[in-house]
C-alpha positions, 0 to 999 in steps of 0.5 A: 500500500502507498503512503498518502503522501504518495497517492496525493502526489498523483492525485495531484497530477490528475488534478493539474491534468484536469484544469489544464484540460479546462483551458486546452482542448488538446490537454483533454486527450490524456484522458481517453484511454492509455497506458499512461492515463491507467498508470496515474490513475492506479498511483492514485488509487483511482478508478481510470473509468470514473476519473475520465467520466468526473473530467468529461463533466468537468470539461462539459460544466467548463465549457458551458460556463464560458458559454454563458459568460460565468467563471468555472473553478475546480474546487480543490480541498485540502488534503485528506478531507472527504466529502462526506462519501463512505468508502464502502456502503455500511453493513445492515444487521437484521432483526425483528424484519428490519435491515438498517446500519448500526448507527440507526440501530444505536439511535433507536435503542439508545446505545452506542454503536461502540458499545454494540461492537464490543458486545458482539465481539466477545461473541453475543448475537447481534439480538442480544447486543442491541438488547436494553436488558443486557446483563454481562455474562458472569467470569466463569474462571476463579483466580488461582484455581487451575481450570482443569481442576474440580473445586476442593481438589486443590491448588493445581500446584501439583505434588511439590504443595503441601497442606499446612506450611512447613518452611524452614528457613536458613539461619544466616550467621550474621544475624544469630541472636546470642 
């Protein structure tokens, strides 16, 4: 994958491809199909067939504004910012008989989208995610108890525990009481 500086630079070209296509006619030929014009366009991470149908547009607004004696302009933003288009159509989750986006199911049943995700990732049905009632499934697991053991049969430390302390411990000559 490219860094985005990267794809910005040739974006940046199909950008000044475009406004020099506006005042030469001649210019306008880069974007019919060519190895050249697919090239840029796959540096940009374009689509070569809706960049050529986005300049066409462009070229036919510009020429029918100088018709009408308006100036035309590329609105140009600034790095980075979106207008506003997903990148992909979001995910409809059904239930009940109904298919909406996670955003419309938060918004009618109050809880956050976030919140939603989390509980379907640790493996709750999308029903029980979005339902108000939710209750936490209880730790199964007791600290410090080996899990393959019953309870009452042990620590899980193996044959080495003991039941009832028996340490001894080293006398260090240093410190031997008279």
């Amino acid at each position: 994958m490219k860094h985005a500086s990267e794809r910005e630079l040739w974006v940046a070209v199909i950008l000044q491809a475009t406004q020099d296509g506006l005042h030469d006619k001649q210019a306008r030929d880069w974007f019919l199909p060519s190895r050249d014009f697919i090239q840029v366009c796959n540096l940009a991470g374009l689509d070569p067939e809706a960049v050529a149908e986005r300049a066409a547009d462009a070229f036919r607004r510009y020429d029918q504004a100088e018709a009408d004696g308006v100036k035309f302009e590329i609105a140009v933003r600034a790095p980075g910012r979106r207008r506003g288009v997903a990148t992909r159509p979001a995910v409809q989750y059904e239930h009940d008989g109904k298919s909406l986006p996670l955003s419309e199911w938060s918004r009618l049943t109050g809880i956050k989208a976030e919140t939603i995700r989390t509980r379907m990732s640790f493996g709750r049905s999308f029903a029980e995610a979005i339902d108000p009632n939710y209750k936490r499934k209880p730790k199964t697991s007791t600290p410090g108890v080996v899990a393959n053991l019953a309870r009452g049969q042990g620590t899980g430390g193996g044959s080495v525990a003991q039941d009832r302390a028996e340490i001894e411990f080293s006398a260090n000559p240093e410190k031997v009481l008279p």
